[in-house]
C-alpha positions as CSV (number, residue, x, y, z in Angstrom):
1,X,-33.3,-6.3,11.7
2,X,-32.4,-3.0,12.9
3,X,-31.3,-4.7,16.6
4,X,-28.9,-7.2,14.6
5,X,-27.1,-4.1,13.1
6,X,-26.7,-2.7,16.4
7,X,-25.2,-6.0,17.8
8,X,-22.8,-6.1,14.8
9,X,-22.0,-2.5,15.4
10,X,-21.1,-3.4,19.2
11,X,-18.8,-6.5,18.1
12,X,-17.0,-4.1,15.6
13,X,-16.7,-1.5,18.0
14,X,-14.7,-4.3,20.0
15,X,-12.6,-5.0,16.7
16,X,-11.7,-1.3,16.9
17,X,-10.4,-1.5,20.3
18,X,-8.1,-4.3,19.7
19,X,-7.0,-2.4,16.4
20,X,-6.4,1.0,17.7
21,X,-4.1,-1.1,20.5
22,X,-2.0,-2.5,17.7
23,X,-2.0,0.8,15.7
24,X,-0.5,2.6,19.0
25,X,2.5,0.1,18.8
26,X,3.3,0.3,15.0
27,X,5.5,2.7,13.2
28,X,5.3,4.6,9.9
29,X,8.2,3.4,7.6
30,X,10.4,6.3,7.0
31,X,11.2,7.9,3.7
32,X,7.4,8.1,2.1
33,X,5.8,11.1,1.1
34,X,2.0,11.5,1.9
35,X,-1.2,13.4,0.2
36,X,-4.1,12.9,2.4
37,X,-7.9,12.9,2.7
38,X,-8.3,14.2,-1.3
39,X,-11.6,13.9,-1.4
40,X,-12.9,11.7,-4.7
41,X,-16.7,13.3,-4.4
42,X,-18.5,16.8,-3.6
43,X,-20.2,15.0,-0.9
44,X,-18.0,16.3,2.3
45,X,-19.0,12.8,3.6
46,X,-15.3,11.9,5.8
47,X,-15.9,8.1,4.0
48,X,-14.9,9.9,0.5
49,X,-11.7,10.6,0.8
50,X,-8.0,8.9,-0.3
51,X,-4.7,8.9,0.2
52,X,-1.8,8.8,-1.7
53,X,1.6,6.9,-0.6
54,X,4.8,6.9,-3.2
55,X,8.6,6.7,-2.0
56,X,10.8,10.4,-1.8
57,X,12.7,11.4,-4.4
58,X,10.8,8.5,-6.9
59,X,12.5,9.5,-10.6
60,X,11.1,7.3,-12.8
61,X,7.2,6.5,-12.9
62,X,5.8,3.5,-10.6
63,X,3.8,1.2,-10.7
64,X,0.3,1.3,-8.7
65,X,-1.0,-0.5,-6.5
66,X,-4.8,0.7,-5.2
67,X,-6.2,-0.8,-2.2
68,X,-9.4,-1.2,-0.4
69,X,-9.4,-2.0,3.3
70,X,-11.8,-4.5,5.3
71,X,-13.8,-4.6,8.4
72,X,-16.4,-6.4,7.8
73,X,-18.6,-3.5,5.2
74,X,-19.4,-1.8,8.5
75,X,-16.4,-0.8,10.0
76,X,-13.0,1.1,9.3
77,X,-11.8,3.4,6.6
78,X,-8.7,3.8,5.2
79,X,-6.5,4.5,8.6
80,X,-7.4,1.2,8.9
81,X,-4.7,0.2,6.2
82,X,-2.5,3.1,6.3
83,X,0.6,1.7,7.7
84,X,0.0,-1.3,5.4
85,X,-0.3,0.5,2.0
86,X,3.3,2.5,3.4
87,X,5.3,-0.4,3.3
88,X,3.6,-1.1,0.4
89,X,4.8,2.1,-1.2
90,X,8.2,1.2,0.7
91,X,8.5,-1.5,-1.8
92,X,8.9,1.2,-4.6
93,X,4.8,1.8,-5.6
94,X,2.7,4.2,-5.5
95,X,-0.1,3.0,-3.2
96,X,-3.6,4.7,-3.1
97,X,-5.8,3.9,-0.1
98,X,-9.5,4.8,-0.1
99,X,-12.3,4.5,1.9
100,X,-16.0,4.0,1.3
101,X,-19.2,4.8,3.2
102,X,-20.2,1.8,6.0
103,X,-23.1,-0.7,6.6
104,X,-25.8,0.6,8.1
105,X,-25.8,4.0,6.2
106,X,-25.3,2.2,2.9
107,X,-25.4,-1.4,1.5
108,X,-22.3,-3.1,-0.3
109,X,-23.8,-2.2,-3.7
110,X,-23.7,1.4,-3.0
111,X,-19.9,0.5,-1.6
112,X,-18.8,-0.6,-5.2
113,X,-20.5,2.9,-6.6
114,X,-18.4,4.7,-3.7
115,X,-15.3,2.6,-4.8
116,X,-15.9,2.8,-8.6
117,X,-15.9,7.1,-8.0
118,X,-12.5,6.6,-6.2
119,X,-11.1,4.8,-9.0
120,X,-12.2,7.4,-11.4
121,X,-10.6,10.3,-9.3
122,X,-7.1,7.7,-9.0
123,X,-7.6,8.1,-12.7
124,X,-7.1,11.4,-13.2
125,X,-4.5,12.2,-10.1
126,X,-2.2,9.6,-11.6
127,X,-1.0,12.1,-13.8
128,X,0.1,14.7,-10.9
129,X,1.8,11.7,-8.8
130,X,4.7,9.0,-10.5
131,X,2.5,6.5,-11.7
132,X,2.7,4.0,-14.3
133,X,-0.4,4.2,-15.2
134,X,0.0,0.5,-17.0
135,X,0.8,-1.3,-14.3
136,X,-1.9,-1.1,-11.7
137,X,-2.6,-3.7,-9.1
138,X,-6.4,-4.1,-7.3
139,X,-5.8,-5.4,-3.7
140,X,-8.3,-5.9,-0.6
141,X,-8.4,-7.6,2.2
142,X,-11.4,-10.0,3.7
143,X,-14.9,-7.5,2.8
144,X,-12.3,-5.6,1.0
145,X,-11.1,-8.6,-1.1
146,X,-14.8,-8.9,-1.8
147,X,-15.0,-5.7,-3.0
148,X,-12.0,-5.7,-5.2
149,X,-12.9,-9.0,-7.1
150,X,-16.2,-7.6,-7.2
151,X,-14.9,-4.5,-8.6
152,X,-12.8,-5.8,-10.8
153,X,-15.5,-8.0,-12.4
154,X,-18.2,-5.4,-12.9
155,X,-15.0,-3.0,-14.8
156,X,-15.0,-6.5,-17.3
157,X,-18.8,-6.0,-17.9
158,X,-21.1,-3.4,-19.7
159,X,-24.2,-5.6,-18.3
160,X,-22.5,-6.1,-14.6
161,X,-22.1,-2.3,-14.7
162,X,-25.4,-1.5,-15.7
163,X,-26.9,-3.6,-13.1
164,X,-24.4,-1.9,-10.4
165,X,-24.9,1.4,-11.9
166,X,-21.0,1.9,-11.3
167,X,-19.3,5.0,-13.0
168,X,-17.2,4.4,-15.8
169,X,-13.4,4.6,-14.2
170,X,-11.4,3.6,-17.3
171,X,-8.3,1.5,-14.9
172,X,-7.2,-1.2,-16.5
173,X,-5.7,-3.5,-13.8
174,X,-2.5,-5.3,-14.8
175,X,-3.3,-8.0,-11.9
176,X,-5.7,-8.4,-8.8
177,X,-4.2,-9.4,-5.4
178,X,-7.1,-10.9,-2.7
179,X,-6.7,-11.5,0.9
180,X,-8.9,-13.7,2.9
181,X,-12.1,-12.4,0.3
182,X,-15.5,-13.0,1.3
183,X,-16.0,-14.3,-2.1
184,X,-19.6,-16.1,-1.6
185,X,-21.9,-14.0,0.3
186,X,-25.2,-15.8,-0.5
187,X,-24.0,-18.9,1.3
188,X,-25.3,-20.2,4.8
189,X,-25.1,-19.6,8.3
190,X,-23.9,-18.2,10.3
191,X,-22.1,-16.1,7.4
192,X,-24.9,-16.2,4.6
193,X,-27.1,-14.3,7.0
194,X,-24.6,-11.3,7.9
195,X,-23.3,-10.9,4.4
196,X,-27.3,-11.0,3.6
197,X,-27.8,-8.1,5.9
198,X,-24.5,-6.3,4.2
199,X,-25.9,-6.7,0.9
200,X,-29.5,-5.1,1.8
201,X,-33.0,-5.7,0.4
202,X,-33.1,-2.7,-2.3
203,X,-29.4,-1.6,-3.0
204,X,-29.7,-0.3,-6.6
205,X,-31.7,0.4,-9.1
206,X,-32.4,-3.2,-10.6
207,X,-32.0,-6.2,-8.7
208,X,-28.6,-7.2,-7.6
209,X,-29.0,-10.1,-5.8
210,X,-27.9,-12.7,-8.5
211,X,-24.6,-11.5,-8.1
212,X,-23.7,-12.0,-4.4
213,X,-21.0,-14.6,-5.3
214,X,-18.3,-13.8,-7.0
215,X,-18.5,-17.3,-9.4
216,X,-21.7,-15.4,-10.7
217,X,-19.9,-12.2,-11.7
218,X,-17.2,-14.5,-13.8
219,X,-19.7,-15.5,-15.7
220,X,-21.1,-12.5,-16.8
221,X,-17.4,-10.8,-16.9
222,X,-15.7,-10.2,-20.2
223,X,-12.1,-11.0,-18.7
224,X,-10.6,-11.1,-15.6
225,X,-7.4,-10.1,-14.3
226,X,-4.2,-12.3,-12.9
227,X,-5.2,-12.9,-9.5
228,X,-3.1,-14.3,-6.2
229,X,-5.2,-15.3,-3.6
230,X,-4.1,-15.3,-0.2
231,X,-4.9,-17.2,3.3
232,X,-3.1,-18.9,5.8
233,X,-3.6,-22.0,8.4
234,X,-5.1,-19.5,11.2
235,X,-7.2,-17.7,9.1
236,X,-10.6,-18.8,10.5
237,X,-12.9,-16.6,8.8
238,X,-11.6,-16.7,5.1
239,X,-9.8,-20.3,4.5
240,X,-12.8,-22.2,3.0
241,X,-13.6,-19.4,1.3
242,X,-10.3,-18.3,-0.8
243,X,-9.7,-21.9,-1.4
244,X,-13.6,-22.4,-2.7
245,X,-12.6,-19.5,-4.6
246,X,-9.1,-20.5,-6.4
247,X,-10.4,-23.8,-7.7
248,X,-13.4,-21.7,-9.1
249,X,-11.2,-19.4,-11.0
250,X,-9.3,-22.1,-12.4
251,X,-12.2,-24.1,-13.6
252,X,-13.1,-20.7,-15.6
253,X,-9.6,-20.4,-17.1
254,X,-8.4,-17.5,-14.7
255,X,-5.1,-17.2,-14.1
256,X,-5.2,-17.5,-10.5
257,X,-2.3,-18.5,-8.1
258,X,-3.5,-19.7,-4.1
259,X,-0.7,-18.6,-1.5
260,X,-1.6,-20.4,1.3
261,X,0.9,-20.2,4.2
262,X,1.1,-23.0,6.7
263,X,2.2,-22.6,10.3
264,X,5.1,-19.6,10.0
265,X,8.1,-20.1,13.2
266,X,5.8,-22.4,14.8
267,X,2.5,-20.3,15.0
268,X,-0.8,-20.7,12.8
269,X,-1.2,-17.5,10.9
270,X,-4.5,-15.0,11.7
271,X,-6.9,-13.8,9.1
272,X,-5.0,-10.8,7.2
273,X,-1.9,-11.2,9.0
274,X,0.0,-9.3,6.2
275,X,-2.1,-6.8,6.2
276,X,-2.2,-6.5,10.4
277,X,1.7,-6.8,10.5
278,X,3.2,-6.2,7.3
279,X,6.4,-5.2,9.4
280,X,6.8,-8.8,10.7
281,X,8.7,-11.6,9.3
282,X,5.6,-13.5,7.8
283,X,4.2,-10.1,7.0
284,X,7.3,-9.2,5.2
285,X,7.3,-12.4,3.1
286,X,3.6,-12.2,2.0
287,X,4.5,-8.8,0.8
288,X,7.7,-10.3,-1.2
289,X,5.1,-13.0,-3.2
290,X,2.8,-9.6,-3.7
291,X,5.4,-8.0,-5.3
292,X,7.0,-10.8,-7.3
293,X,3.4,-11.7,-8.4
294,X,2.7,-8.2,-9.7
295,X,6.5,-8.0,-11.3
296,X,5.4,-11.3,-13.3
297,X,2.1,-9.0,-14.4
């Protein structure tokens, strides 16, 4: 087991690579003020920190939008998304970005603990930035869209909370937006046995394992939010899946919307294009149905 970790950890140390190249070529949008690495425990861990992204000069209080970044559960943190969540916050939000301790060191359990802390510190520093603090979009993307429907879910339940020994944040999202989620973890291979190896043998107190797909956590949630789910024609890792997922929310009475973009000036879209390249045309536009979505919310 311990030798499959590794060979995971070599393949995302690959990822990196190609990500760090593409970071090098991006720039900042201008006119966004910054806070960085506020740490959200007393841990001094460097996988507990946030950031917080809002436009300059902002007068009258914004609406939110928190975000948790992919990478697989065992790679990244919230530079990852950084550039992302400031065009975000170009739009006229303020945008918190967080990250949460990695696969091996912890299992994706212990990630929605890390992630349920952050939310309760954005709960308390919304007062010092312009927020809105009712009207607050959840977004990920691919293991982060996991973790934000997840998330999401488990802030519905008293039980689901209990059995994820989550802390009590007290956000009340207005709307969830998921890109590419890994929504069904316990599913088969080749991607049932990584997510298996994500979620870990003993990752809480009680037994979690019940609730590796997402369709089991609607049944046990109380509500769930407005969601828009997002893929695209090139997006080979999370197509199946965020389709699978839509018609699954709709058979429970969610109010889900499935934004699935076909070939864009010719070319098949990649897995978290908006995310990658929210600068580009295609990247431009997914942000545009984000926000339009979250306006109707």
């Amino acid at each position: 087991m311990n030798a499959l970790y590794t060979v995971f950890g070599k393949f995302w140390d690959m990822v990196k690579i190609s990500d760090d190249k593409l970071h090098a070529s991006q720039v900042l949008p201008e006119g966004i003020k910054e806070v960085c690495d506020i740490p959200y425990t007393d841990s001094k861990s460097p996988y507990h920190l946030l950031d917080v992204y809002y436009p300059e000069n902002a007068k009258a209080p914004l609406p939110v939008i928190i975000d948790i970044h992919g990478g697989g559960w065992m790679y990244a943190t919230k530079e990852l998304n950084k550039i992302y969540c400031q065009y975000l916050a170009k739009r006229g939000f303020v945008v918190f970005n967080l990250s949460y301790r990695l696969v091996p060191e912890v299992r994706v359990p212990v990630q929605l603990q890390d992630i349920s802390l952050a939310l309760k510190k954005i709960k308390e520093l919304m007062k010092e930035y312009p927020c809105d603090e009712n009207k607050i979009m959840l977004t990920g993307d691919s293991a982060g869209g996991q973790l934000a429907a997840f998330t999401a879910a488990i802030a519905n339940s008293e039980k689901l909370s209990a059995y994820f020994d989550t802390a009590d944040h007290g956000i009340k999202f207005s709307c969830l937006t998921l890109t590419s989620p890994v929504a069904f973890m316990n599913e088969g291979l080749p991607m049932g046995l990584y997510c298996r190896m994500m979620w870990g043998e003993r990752p809480v107190k009680r037994s979690t394992k019940q609730f590796m797909n997402i369709d089991e956590l609607l049944s046990e949630a109380d509500d769930f939010p407005p969601t828009l789910l997002v893929t695209s024609s090139g997006d080979t890792l999370g197509l199946s899946q965020t389709r699978k997922l839509f018609r699954i929310m709709l058979e429970r009475s969610v109010d889900a919307r499935l934004l699935d973009f076909p070939k864009f000036e010719g070319k098949n879209l990649p897995h978290v294009f908006g995310v990658l390249e929210p600068y580009s045309n295609a990247g431009a536009l997914y942000i545009t149905k984000m926000c339009e979505f979250f306006a109707e919310h």
